[in-house]
N, C-alpha and C positions, 0 to 999 in steps of 0.2 A: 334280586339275584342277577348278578351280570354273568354277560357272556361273551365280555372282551375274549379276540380269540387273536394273538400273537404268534407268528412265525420266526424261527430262531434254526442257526445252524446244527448247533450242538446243545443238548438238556444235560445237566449232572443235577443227578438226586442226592442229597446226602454231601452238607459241607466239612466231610470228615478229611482226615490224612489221603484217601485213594483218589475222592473228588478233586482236591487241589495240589496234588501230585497231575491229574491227567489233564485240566486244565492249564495248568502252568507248562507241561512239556506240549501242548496243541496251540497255545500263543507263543511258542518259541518256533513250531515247526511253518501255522500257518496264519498267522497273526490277524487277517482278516475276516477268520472265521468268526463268528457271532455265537456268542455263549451267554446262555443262561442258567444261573443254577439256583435252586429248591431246597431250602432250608426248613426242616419245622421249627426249630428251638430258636432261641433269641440272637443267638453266634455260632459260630464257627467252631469246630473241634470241641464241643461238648459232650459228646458220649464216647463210643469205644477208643477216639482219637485222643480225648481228655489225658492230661498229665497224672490225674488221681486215678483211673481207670484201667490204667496198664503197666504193665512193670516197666517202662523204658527204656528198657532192653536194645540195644543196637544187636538183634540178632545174624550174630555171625559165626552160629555154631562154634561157637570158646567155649562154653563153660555148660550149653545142654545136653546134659546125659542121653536124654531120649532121643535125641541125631545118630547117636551110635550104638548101634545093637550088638549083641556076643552073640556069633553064629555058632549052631550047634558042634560043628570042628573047636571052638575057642577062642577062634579069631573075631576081631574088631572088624562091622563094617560100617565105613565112614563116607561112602556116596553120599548120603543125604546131608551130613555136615559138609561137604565138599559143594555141594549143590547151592546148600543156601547161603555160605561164604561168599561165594560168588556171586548170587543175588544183592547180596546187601555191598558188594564192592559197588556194584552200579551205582543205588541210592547214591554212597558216598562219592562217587565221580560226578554225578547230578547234583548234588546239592554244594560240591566243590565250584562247579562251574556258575550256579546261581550268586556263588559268593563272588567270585571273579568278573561277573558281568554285572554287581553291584547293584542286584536282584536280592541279594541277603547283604545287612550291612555287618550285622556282627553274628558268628554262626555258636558265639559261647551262650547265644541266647537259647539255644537250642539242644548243642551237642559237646558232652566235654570226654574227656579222658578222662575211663577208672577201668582199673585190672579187673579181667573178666576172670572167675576163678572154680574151679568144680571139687566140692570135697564131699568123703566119703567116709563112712565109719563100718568095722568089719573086717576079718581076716578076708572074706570072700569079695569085698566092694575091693578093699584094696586092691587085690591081683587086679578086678575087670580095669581103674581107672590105670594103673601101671601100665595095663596092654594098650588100653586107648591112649595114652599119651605115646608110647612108640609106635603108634602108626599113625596118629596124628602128629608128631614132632618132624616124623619125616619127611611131610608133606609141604613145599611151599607157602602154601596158604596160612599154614599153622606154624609159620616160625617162631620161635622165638617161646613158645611153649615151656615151661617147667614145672617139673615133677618133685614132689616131695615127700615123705612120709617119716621126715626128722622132724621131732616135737621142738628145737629149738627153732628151725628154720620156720614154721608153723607159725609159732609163737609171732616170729618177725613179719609174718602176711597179715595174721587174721588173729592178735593178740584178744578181741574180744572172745571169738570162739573158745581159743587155748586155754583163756583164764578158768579156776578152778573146775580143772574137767582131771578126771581119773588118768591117771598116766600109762595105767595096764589098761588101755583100750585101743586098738591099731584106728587109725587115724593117715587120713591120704590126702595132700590136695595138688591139682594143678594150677598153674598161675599164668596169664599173657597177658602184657600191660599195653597189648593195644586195640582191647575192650572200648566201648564207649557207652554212655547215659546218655538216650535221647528221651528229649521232652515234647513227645509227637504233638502235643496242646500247640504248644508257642508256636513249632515249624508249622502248623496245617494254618494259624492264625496266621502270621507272615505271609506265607504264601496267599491267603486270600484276601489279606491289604495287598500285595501286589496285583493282583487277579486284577479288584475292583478300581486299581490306578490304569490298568488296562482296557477298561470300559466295560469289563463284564457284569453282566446284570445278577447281582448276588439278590436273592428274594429270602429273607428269614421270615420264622411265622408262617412258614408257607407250606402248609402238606397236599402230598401227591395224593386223591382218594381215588382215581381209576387210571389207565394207562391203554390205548384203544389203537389198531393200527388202521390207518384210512387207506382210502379207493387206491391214494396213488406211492401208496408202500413207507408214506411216512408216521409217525406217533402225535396221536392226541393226547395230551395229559391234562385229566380234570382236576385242579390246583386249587382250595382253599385258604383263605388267607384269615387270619388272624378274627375279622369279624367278622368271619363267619360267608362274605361273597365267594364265590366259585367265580374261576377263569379258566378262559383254555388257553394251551399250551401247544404249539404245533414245533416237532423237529423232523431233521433227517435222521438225526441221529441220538440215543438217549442210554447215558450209561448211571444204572443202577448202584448207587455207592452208599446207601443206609444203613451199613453193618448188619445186625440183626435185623432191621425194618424189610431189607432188599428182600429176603425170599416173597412174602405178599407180594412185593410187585410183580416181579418176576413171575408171580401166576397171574396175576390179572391181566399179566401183555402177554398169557394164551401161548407163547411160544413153545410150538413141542419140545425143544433142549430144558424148559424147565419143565416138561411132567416127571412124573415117578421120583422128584427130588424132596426130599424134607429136611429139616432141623430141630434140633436137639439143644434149647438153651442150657446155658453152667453159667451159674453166677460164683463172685470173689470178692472177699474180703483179704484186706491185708491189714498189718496189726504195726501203728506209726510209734515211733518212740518219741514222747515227748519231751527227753530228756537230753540238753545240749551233749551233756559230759559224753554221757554214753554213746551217742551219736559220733562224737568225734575220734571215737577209739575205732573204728570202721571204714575203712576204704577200698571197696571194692562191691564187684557183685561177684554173691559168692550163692551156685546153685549145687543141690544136693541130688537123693537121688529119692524119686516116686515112691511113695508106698507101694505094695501091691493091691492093685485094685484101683490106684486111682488114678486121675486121665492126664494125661500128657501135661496139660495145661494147669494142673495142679502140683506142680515140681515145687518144693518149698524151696526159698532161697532171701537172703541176707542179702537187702540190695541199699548201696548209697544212693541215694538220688538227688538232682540240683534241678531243685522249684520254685520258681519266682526269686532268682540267684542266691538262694540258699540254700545250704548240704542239710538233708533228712534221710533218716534211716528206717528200709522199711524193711517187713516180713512178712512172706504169703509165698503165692496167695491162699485161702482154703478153699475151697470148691463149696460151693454148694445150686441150690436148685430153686429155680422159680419160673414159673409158666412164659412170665415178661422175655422179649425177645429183644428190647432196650432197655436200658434203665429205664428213662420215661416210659415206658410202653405201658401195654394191656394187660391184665391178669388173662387175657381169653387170645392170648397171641398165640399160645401151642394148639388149643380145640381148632381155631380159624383156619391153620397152616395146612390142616388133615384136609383133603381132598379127594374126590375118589380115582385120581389117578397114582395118588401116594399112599395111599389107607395100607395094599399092605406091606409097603415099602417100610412106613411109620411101624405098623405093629410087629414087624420080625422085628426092628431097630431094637424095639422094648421088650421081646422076646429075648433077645439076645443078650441084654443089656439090663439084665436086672440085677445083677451085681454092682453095676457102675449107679445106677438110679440110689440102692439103698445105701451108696457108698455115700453120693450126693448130698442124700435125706439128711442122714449121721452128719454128714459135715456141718449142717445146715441147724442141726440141732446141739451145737458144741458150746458148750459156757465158755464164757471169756478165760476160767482157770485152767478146762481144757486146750484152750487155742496157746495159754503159756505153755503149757506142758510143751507142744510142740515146738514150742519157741526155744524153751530151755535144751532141746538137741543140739539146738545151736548155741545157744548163748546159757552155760550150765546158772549163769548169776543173776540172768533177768529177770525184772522185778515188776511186782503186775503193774504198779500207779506208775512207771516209767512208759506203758505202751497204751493207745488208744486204738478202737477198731475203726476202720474205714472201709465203707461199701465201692468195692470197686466195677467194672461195667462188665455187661452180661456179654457173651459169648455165646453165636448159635452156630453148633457144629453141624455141619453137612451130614443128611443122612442118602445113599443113594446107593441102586444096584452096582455092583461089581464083580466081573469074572473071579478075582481075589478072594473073595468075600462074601460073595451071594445076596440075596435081599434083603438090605436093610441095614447094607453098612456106614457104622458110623466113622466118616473121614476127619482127620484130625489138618491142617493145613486150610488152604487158603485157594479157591476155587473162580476161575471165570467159566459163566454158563453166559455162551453169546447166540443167537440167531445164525440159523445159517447163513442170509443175504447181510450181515455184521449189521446190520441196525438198529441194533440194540445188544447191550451186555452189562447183566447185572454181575456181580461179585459176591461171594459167600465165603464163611467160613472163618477164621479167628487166626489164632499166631502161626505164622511168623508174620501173618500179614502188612504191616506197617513198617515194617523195617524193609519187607523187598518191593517197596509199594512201587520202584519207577521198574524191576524187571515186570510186574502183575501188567501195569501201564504199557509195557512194552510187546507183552504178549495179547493186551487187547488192538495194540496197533494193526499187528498181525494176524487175527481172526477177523478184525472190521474193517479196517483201511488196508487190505491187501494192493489194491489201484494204486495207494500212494507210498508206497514203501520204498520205490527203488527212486523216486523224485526227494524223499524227507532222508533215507540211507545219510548222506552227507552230512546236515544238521545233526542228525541220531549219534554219528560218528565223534562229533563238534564237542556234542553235553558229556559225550559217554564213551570214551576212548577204546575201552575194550568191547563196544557194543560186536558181538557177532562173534568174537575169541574167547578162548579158554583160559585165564589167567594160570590156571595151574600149567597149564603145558607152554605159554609165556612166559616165563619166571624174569626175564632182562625188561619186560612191561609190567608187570606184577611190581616190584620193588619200583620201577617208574610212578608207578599210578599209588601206591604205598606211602610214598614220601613226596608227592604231590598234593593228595588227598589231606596228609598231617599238615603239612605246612600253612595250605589254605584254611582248611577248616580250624586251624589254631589246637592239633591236640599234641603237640608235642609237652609233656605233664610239666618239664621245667620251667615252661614258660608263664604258668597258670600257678597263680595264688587262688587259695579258694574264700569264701569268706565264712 
């Protein structure tokens, strides 16, 4: 057993989308800092960042129902779609700038244009998606929005859906074509080939088993490597980026900000069509709306996707339940997680939530004919030996007190829990995550590097033009940064042949 013990400016666990999102903007800001980062799996972007693992989604609140709620008056409220529009504007102003300092060579490896689209079925879904698209149309952020609930006009978006569906059934969809497919795998890969051009010490094979703070206020990390030796690990600073892995650590580095916090895994399958034809009669992501009863993250939706530069068609995701906290993980990751500083934070969660768990079970116990059923909502013609199932990645939802909510609520979004002296800050929590990974990166600058904020402000400014503004209440920089953002990133759809 050794007990090399290395010192290092900065630790990143977890070579996922957040880890090499916050490395890659901390060699732009301070280039001589020393990073090292902790990989267990063999590469980079293998679990929740993986391209098979997540729907894709450039989340910019288009096309997800659950951003906008009908308030009890009848009205549409769209803060939350306004909020994370604007997060994922940043991303794209970042990864705009990665391309232009020729840091990304080609960004269609990553990101393309397709109509982000919301359809509904129902006299009553109708009216709600009519109300949200006029308060969503009117809004800057959402121009260019359209609304429809002509079965010809239909027909011309989403001709797979249209085809042999009842004609007496009221049917709604919105459409904005400047939606996009990201392939978070490729961009977190890229970014950590650039990383490792930069001299940072990428460690695969490599898991964190304790995480310790010493005498003089810095992090020991006890690190095993593949066969089995242990090393130590010393930073000043160590940001928690494992997906579902992070809550373990985030108890074992003892910090009060993580007592009384738990998680709640949901696992997904989506259902791939193997069938060219059919595949090709589909363009767009096109999301529906929630059963009742099931959790945000289970929104069924009709998504094109472009993977390893080719167009596949998928459908999901279905929710379902398994103790494991990663796909690789443990059967025993939820018993471990229970603590007796969360015990009964955990049990009101499952008190609460026993409707969602048997929803879980159910989904979890669905034959493949049942998963068409659902499929055929969307698609009235689809055919079972045209779709295969695929295990997509686990999801651990935040459980945690809240004045809102009381004990044991379960948080649906994407959480930094940092130390008070910022010395650490792990990440929790599932979607929208990946998509606003450099606003999450921005607000960890801000809880840890406060000292450095008004010295890196300029640079910050440089990557991210609206960093600090409000795009909506800038509209003459919004359309700036709009047709900026398109041009570099290559999404204007004219330009792009698909293969």
């Amino acid at each position: 057993m050794s007990s090399r013990e290395t010192k290092t400016d900065v630790i990143l666990i977890g070579a996922g989308i957040m880890s090499a999102t916050l490395g890659t903007l901390l060699k732009e800001l301070v280039p001589e800092w020393e990073i090292t980062v902790f990989e267990k799996l063999e590469n980079a972007g293998e679990e929740s960042s993986n391209e098979w693992n997540n729907a894709g989604t450039g989340h910019a609140a288009l096309c997800e129902l659950n951003y906008t709620v009908e308030k009890p008056d009848g009205s549409i409220d769209i803060s939350k779609a306004i909020q994370i529009n604007e997060q994922f504007q940043l991303s794209m102003q970042f990864w705009s700038y990665l391309v232009n300092s020729k840091l990304i060579r080609n960004p269609q490896d990553f990101i393309m244009p397709l109509p982000h689209m919301s359809m509904v079925q129902g006299e009553q879904n109708v009216s709600f998606l009519k109300k949200r698209f006029e308060a969503m149309s009117n809004n800057p952020l959402f121009q260019g929005m359209e609304f429809s609930d002509n079965p010809e006009k239909l027909m011309e978006w989403i001709p797979l859906i249209l085809q042999s569906r009842p004609s007496n059934e009221p049917i709604a969809a919105t459409k904005i074509d400047t939606g996009t497919d990201v392939n978070f795998g490729a961009l977190t890969r890229i970014l950590f080939d650039h990383l490792k051009s930069k001299n940072v010490d990428i460690k695969y094979k490599h898991s964190v088993d304790n995480i310790k703070r010493t005498s003089d206020g810095s992090w020991e990390l006890k690190v095993r490597n593949d066969s089995g030796s242990v090393e130590r690990h010393n930073a000043k600073f160590v940001f928690i980026g494992g997906g579902g892995g992070s809550l373990h650590l985030l108890q074992k580095s003892g910090i009060p900000e993580g007592k009384h916090i738990g998680g709640f895994p949901v696992s997904g399958i989506f259902m791939v069509c193997n069938n060219p034809e059919v595949a090709a009669q589909h363009h767009a992501k096109v999301y529906g709306k929630a059963k009742v009863g099931a959790p945000p993250m289970s929104v069924p939706h009709l998504d094109t996707r472009f993977i390893d530069n080719k167009k596949s068609l998928l459908f999901g995701p279905f929710a379902g339940f398994s103790p494991k906290f990663l796909k690789t993980g443990s059967m025993f990751d939820l018993v471990t997680s229970v603590k007796p500083d969360n015990l009964v934070t955990m049990l009101s969660a499952g008190a609460k939530n026993m409707s969602l768990t048997k929803y879980l079970i159910e989904q979890v116990m669905l034959s493949k004919e049942k998963r068409m059923e659902e499929l055929r909502e969307f698609i009235p013609s689809a055919k079972s030996e045209d779709w295969d199932l695929v295990v997509a990645g686990q999801r651990v939802q935040v459980i945690k007190d809240t004045e809102a909510g009381g004990k044991g609520t379960l948080q649906f979004g994407t959480e930094v829990i940092s130390a008070a002296d910022g010395s650490i800050a792990a990440l929790l929590g599932a979607s929208p995550g990946a998509s606003t990974a450099v606003h999450v990166m921005l607000e960890v600058f801000k809880k840890c590097f406060p000292q450095h904020m008004k010295e890196w402000e300029p640079k910050i400014k440089e990557m991210i033009p609206s960093y600090g503004v409000s795009l909506m209440e800038n509209t003459e920089l919004l359309h700036e940064i709009h047709a900026s953002t398109a041009a570099t990133l290559g999404l204007s759809e004219k330009e792009l042949v698909y293969s």
